[in-house]
N, C-alpha and C positions, 0 to 999 in steps of 0.2 A: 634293623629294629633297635637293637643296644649303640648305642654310640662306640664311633671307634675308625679309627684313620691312621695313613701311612704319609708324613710329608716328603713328598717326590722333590727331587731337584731334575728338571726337568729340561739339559742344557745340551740334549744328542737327540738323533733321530735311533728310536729304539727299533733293532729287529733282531730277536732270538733266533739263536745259531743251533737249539739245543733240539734235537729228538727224543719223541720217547723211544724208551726200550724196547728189542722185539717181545718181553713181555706185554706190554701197553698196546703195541700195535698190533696183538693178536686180534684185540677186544674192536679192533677197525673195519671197516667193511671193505677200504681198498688202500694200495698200499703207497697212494701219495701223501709225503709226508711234506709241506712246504716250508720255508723258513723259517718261520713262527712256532713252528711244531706240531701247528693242529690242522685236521683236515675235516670241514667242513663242506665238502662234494658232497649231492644229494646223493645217496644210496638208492638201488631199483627191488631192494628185498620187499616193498608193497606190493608189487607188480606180481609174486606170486600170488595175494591173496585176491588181486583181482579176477584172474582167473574164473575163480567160483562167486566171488563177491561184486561184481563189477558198479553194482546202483552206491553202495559204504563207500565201495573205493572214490566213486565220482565223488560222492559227496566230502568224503574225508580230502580229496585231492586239493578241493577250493574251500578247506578250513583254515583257522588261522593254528590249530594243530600242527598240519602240514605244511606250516609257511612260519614255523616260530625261528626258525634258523638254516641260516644257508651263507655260502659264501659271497663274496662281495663279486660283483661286475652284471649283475641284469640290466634293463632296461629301466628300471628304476634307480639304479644307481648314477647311469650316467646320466638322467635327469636331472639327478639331486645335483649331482657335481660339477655340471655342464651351466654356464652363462650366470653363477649365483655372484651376488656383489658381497662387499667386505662388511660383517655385521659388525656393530661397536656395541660391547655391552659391557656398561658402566665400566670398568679400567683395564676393560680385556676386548681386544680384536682376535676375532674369527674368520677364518676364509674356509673355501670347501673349492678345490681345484681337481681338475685333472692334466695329466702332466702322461704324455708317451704313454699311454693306457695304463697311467697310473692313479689311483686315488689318491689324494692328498689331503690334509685335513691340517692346517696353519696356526699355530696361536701365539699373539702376544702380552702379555700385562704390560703395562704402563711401568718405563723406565727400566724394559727388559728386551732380550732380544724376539725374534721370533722363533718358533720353537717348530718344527715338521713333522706330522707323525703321516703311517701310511696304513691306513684299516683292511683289514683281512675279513674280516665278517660282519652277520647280519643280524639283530634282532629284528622277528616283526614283517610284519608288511600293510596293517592298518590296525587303528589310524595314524599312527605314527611309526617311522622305522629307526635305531637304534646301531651307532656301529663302532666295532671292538678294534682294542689298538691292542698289539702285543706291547710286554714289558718284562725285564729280568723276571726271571724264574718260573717261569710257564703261566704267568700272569695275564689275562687279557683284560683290561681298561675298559668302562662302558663310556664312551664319548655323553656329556650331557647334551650337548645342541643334536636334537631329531630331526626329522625330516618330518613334513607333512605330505603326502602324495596326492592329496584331494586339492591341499592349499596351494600343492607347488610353493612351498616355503618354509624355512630351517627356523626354528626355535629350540629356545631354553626350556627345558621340561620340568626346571625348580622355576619358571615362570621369573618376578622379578626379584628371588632370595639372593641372589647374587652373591651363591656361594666361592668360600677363600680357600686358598692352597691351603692352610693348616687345617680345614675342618674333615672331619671323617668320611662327608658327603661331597669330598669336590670330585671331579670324573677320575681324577691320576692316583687316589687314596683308597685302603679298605674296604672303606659303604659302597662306590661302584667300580668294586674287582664283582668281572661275571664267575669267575672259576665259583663266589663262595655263594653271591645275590642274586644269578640268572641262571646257568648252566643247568641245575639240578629238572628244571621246568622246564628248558627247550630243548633235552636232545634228550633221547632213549638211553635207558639202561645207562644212568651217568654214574660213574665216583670221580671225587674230588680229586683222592688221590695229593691229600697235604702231605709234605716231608717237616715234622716238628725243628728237626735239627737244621737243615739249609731252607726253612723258613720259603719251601718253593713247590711247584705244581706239577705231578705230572698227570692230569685230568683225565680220561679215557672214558667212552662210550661207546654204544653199540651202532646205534644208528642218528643221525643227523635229523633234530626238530622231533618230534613228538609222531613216533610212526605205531602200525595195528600193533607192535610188540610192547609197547608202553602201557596198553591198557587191555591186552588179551594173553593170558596164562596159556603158555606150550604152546605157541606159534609153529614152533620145529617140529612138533610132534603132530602138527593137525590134519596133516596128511592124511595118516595113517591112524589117527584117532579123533575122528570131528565131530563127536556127541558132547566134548566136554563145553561147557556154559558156564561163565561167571554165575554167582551169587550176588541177589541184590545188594549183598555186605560187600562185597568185591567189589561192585561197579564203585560203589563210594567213597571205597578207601580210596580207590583210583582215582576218582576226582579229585578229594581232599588231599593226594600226596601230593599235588600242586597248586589247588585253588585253596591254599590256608598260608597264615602266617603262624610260622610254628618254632620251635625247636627241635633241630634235627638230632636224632637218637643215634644212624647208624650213618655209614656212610654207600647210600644205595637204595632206594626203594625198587623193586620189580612187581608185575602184575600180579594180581593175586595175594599177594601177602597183604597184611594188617596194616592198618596206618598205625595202632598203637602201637605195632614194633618197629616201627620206626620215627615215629612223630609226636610231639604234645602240642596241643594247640595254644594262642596265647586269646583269651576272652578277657571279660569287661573287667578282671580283676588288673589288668594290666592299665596303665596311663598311656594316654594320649592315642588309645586303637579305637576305642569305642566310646561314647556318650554314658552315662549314669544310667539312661533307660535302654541302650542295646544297641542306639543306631551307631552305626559306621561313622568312625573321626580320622581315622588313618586308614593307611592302605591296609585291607586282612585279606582281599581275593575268594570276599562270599563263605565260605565254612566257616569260618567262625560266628559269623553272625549268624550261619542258619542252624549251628544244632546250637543256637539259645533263643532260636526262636520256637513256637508253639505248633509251627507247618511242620517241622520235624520230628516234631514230639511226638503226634499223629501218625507217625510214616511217612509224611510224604519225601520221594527222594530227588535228585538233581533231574535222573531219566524221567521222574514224570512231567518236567514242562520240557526239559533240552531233549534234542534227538543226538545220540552219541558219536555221532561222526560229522555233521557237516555244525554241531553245535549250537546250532538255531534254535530256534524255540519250536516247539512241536503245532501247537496257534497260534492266533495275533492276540498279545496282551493288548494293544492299541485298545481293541473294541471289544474289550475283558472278556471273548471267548475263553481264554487260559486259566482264566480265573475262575468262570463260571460254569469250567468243565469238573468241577469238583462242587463251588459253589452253588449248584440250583438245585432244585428238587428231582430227586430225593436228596442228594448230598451224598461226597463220596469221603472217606476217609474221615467220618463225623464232623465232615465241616461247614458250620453253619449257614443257613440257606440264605444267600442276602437279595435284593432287589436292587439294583446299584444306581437307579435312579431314585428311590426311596432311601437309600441306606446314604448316598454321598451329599445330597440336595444340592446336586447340579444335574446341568441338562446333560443327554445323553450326546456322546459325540464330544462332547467338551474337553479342557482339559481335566477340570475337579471330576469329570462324571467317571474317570481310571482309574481302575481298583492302583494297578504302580505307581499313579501320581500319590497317592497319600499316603499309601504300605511298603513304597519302595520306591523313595525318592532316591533324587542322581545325587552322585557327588563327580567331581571332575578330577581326575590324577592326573600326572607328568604333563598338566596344563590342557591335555590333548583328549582324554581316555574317559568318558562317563560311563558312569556305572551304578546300575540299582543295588541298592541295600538290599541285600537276604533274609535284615531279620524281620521283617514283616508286620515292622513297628506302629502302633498306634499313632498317630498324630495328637500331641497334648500341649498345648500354647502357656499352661499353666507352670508346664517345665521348663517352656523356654522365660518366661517372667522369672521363676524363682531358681532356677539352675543355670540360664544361657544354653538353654538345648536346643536347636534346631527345630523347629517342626514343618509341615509339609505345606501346611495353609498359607504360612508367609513366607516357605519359598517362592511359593506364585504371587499373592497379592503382597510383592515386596513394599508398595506404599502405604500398605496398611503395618499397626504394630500389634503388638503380642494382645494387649485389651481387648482390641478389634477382634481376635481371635477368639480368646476366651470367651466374649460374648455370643459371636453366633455357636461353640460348640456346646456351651452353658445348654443355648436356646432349644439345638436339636437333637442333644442324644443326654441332657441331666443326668441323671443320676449313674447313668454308665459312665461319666466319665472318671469315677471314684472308684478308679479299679484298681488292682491287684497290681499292675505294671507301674504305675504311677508312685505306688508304694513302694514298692521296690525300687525306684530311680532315686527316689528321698531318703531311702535308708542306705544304695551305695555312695551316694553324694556326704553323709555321715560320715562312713566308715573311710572313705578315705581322706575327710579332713582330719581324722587321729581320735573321733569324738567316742571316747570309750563308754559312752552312754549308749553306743549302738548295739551293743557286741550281746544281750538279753533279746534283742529283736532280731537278729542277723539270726540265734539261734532258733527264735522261733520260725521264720523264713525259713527252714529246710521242710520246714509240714504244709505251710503254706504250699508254693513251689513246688511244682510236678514237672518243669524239664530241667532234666539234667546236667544243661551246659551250662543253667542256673546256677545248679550245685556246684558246679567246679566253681563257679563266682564266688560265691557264699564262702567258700572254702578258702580260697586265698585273700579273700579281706578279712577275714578274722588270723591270721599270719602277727597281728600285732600284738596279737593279745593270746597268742597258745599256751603260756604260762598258764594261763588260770584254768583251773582242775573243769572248771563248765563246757570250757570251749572245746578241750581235749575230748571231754567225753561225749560231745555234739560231733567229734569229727570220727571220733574212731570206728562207729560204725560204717565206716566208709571205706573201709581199709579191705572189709569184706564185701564188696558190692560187687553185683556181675558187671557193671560196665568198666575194663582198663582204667580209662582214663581219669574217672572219679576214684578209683583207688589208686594210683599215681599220683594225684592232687593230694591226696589224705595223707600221702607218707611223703612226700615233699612237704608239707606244710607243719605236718608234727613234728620231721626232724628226728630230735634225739630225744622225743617223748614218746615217740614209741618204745614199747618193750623190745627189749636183747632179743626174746624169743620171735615176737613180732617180725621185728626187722628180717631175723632168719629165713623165716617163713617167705616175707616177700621176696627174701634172696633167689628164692625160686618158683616163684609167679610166672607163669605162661606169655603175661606182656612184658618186652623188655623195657617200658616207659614205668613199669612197675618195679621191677628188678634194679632198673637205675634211680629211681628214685633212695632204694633201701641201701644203694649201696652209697649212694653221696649222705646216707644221713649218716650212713654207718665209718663217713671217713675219718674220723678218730682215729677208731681201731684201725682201720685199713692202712692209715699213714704208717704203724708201726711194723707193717708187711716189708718185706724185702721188694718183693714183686705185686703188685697188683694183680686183681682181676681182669683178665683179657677186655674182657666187654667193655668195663670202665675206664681200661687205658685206656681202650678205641676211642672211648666216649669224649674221653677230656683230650686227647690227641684229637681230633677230630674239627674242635674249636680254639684250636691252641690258634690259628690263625690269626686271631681276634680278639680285641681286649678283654669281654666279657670269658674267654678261654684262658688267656694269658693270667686273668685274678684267678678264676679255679686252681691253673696252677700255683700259683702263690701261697694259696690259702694251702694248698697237700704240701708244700714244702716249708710252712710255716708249723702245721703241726707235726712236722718230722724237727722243727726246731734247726731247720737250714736257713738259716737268717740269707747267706748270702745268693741262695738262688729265690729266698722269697724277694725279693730288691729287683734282684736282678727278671723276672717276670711284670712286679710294678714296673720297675721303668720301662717295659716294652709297652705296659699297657698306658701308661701317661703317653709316651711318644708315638705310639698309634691311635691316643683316644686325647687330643691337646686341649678341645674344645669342653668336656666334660670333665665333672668336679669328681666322681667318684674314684678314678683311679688314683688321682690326687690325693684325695682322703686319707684311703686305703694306703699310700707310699707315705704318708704321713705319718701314719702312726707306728710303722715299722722303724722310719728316722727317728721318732718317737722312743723307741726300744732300744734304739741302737745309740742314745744318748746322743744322737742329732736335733735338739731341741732348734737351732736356726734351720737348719733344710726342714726341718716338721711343720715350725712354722710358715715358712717361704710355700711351702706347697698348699695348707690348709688358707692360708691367705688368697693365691692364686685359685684355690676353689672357691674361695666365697666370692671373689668376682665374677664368676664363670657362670655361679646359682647364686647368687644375694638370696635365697629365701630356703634354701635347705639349709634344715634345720639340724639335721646332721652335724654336717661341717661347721654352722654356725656355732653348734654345742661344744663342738671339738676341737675348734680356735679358741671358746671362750674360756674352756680350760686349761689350755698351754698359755694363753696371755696372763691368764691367773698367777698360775704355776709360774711364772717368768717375770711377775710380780708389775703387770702392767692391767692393774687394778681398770682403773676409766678405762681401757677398750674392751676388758672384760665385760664388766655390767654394759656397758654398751649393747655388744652381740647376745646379753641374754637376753635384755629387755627388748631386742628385737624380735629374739625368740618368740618372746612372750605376745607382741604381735601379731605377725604372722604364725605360730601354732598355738594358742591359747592353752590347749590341752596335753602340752609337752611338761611335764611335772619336773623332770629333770632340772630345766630351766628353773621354773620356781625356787625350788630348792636349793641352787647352787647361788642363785641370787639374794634368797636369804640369809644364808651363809657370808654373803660378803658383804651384806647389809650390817648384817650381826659384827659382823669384826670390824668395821666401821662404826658400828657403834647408831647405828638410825635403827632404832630397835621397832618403831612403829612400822616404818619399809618393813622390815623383816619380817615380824609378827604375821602382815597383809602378804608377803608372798611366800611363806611356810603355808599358814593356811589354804590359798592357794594349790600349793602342792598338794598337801592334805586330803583336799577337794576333791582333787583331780584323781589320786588315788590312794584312799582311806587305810590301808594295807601295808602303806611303806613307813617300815619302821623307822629307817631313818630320817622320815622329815617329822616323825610324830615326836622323835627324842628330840631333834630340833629346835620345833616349837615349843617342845616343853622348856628345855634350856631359855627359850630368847624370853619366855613368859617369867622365867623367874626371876633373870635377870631383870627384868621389867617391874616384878614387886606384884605379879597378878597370881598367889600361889594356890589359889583355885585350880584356873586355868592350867598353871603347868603339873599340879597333882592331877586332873585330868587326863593330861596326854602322856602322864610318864603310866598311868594306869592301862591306857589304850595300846602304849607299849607293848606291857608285859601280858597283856593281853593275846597279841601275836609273837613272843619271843619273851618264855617264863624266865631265860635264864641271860637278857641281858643287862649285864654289870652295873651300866649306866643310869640306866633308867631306876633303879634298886638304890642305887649312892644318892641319885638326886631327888627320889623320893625321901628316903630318909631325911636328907636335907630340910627339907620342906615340912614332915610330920614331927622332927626335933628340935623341942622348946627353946626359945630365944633363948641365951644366956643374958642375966640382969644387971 
């Protein structure tokens, strides 16, 4: 999800020498351990539950549950590896051989040698298969070229991205190590089992691919105790502890326990996972999009279309039986009674006449893997004309355009189509182009808005604007809410604006996604601890693997005022994350501190190439170029600001500023105001403007704004001296 990568030199054929510990291999179900260190044999501990279960078992047996991981040599494998030709893709050759009943798997770049690796495992087994290379430190590699076993043929699953060794996402780098991006989802009972200090793996689980003890609480005990029953709360969490894209809390989830102790989801308030109206942009694996959809709100849960073991759908949505098992008369779970050949106006049978064609269109991942949307989104052509949203109409009639659309949904549903979601998609589109003109309607959207996945939205796009006492007191009631994860959101998003007492309180909240929250706001104080709290070392140990881990460290050892381990985590996170500006940034401004004004600069430069249009970093160059008295690239990068973020005041301001000492008093005047505009509140663009007006001979104007000054700050000096200025009679 966050950017972040390891550049591999890649000049040996890798195979780990290293075993786990017999602690580690307690936690194994047999005691081969092979040369890579992990063992991936199928386990026969299902085979007791068949006993009494035999129809679950069948059906669990041919899921893709019970087929998400296993070790390498089936009959699919020697297919894959047997008679395939040399792929060329763009400035890298790929082979897939076998050699003395070995697997092989070939790569060259271009004006490089060829490199050998030999795969030990398996993700998967449709529609596509996936397989793992070991690498120092109990690392296992996700090859990106898959198999297809329908197509009988190996592709790229980043399609034609034609990802590079430096980037986060190429197969031998951080974004696909399985220990951190697959493992948790395809085998039972997993931990990671990161070591902070030798930066290395010793992963351990219970059982191999997703078996009945991943999703049924006391398996051991159910012998002798077989009344005990999930909770509909339980089956869910169980779901959601693999079908979300999330931040992980602990290191482990098992049956029966809470997602929110151990998960936070990431929803629409995140870039690039979701669309403005809710549909699916990146991979989230359905939970996120379904507790912000309205099927949820209702009750309805994953068990009532999926059946739990063989994962199929319970009817054929094809011929909206699934739909219309809730949908008809009477209606079940208050959901409205539709006609679906009235309600879609197409024929029946067709494709438009499916309730999934329009409420749950496909999106295609790793080139191979389609998949409906969960949230159960409207179809509105209006959002794709004024936002570039996707909608379901011109998926199918791709020769038609967005108009085309508008019109016939204009024609048959009027005045419904001015609903409540539509609104909503126009006001997060607002809020995250910076437009502080949203942040009065964002508050009133929480009365509007009756689900709650909402609210966590709601709640992390006003994040830019928590300063002001409105927004604060819109979120604090959230702090007390029965649902976790809306008070987790509330105290991550206020930070150090919640009360000392506040934060205490959440110190010992029942969710640990609550608890963690209070205690990252409360890292201030906590840096000044000798020792941390258990839970929160776990927490930030835990993602220390990874850039977006390596800046948390930073940041505790920045406010412990260790300059030299805060660096020294930047640089781990630049040179695991090369491709992204923020760890840049962030190493920037430390060089910055440490009176490295050339490395400050050299890194903020290298970010602004990386994002030419964060505005962050473009702020951040614009001031050190200043400060370094290279005036023209300064105004340059503000007025580009002022471009691409209109409503970045900062810019304004500082532009005015350098207008003003240049002496273009007219520039200055138009982008102080400007600022001004932007935010009425800040007194120093108001003393600003006053200044650039008087020197300009307009002492209206600048009596004005030295008054609007003091207006918000009785007691600044400034504004008082140059008033007087201005109300003290010319001398003659």
């Amino acid at each position: 999800i966050l950017s972040s990568f390891l550049l591999c030199s890649c000049t040996k054929n890798y195979e780990q020498n290293e075993v786990l510990s017999d602690k580690k291999k307690s936690a194994k179900t047999n005691d081969r351990i092979p040369h890579h260190g992990y063992d991936f044999k199928k386990d026969t501990s299902a085979n007791r539950c068949k006993t009494c279960h035999e129809e679950q078992f069948k059906d669990w047996s041919h899921s893709q549950h019970a087929n998400a991981m296993r070790d390498i040599g089936n009959d699919l494998d020697d297919k894959a590896f047997t008679g395939k030709s040399l792929i060329i893709y763009a400035k890298r050759q790929v082979e897939f051989l076998k050699k003395n009943n070995t697997f092989i798997i070939r790569e060259k770049w271009e004006g490089k040698e060829w490199v050998e690796y030999k795969p030990v495992a398996v993700i998967g087994e449709s529609p596509l298969i996936q397989y793992l290379i070991p690498f120092p430190g109990g690392r296992l590699q996700v090859f990106d070229f898959a198999y297809d076993p329908a197509k009988d043929e190996w592709f790229n699953v980043f399609g034609d991205e034609h990802r590079q060794t430096n980037e986060w996402g190429y197969w031998s780098n951080r974004g696909m190590n399985w220990n951190v991006q697959c493992a948790d989802c395809h085998m039972t009972n997993l931990n990671k089992n990161y070591d902070v200090d030798t930066d290395s793996y010793q992963t351990s689980w219970e059982h191999t691919a997703i078996t009945c003890k991943q999703c049924h609480k006391g398996t051991d005990d159910h012998m002798s105790n077989p009344h005990y029953k999930p909770t509909t709360e339980n089956k869910m969490d169980g779901c959601a502890s693999c079908h979300s894209v999330r931040e992980d809390l602990t290191d482990g989830f098992h049956a029966g326990e809470k997602y929110d102790n151990h998960y936070r989801p990431l929803l629409a308030d995140w870039a690039n996972i979701y669309f403005e109206d809710g549909q699916v942009s990146g991979e989230n694996f359905e939970y996120g999009s379904f507790i912000m959809s309205r099927m949820h709100h209702k009750g309805v849960t994953c068990l009532d279309c999926h059946d739990p073991h063989s994962a199929k759908l319970k009817l054929p949505a094809d011929n909206n039986t699934l739909c219309l098992s809730c949908h008809q008369a009477p209606g079940q779970k208050e959901a409205t009674v539709i006609d679906p050949i009235a309600h879609s106006h197409h024929a029946a049978g067709s494709e438009g006449g499916k309730c999934v064609s329009c409420h749950m269109p496909i999106t295609t991942y790793m080139a191979r893997d389609p998949r409906r949307d969960h949230g159960f989104t409207t179809p509105d052509p209006l959002l794709t004309k004024e936002l570039n949203i996707p909608n379901a109409c011109n998926r199918c009639h791709e020769d038609k355009d967005s108009e085309w659309s508008i019109k016939w949904t204009n024609e048959w549903y009027g005045d419904r189509m001015n609903r409540w979601s539509r609104e909503r998609a126009f006001l997060v589109a607002r809020a995250k182009s910076g437009d502080p003109g949203v942040v009065p309607e964002l508050i009133k959207a929480f009365e509007k808005e009756q689900v709650e996945g909402w609210h966590q939205v709601f709640i992390g796009l006003l994040q830019p604007w928590v300063n002001q006492v409105d927004v604060q007191k819109a979120i604090q009631p959230f702090l007390q809410h029965e649902n976790p994860l809306l008070r987790s959101k509330a105290t991550q998003i206020l930070g150090t604006f919640n009360s000392p007492d506040e934060l205490e309180r959440l110190k010992k909240d029942g969710s640990t996604a609550v608890r963690l929250s209070s205690l990252w706001s409360s890292r201030q104080l906590l840096a000044n601890e000798a020792i941390l709290p258990e839970e929160f070392q776990n927490f930030i140990n835990l993602h220390s693997d990874q850039p977006e881990g390596a800046l948390s460290q930073a940041e505790l050892a920045m406010l412990k005022n260790d300059l030299d381990s805060t660096e020294a985590w930047l640089r781990k996170a630049v040179n695991w994350d090369q491709t992204s500006s923020y760890p840049k940034q962030m190493l920037a401004q430390i060089l910055n501190m440490r009176n490295d004004k050339t490395g400050a600069l050299e890194m903020l430069r290298a970010a602004g190439k990386i994002d030419p249009e964060n505005i962050q970093v473009l702020y951040q160059n614009s001031l050190l170029e200043a400060e370094l008295n290279n005036i023209p690239e300064a105004v340059k990068l503000l007025e580009n600001i002022n471009e691409v973020a209109p409503y970045f005041h900062k810019a304004w301001y500082n532009l005015g500023l350098i207008y003003s000492q240049q002496n273009r008093l007219e520039d200055s005047i138009y982008a102080l105001y400007k600022a001004v505009n932007i935010n009425p509140q800040d007194v120093q663009s108001l003393y600003a403007l006053a200044t650039v007006y008087y020197r300009f001979g307009n002492n209206a104007d600048a009596q004005k704004y030295c008054m609007e000054v003091l207006t918000y700050d009785r007691t600044h000096e400034g504004a008082k001296q140059l008033l007087g200025s201005i109300m003290r009679p010319a001398k003659k």
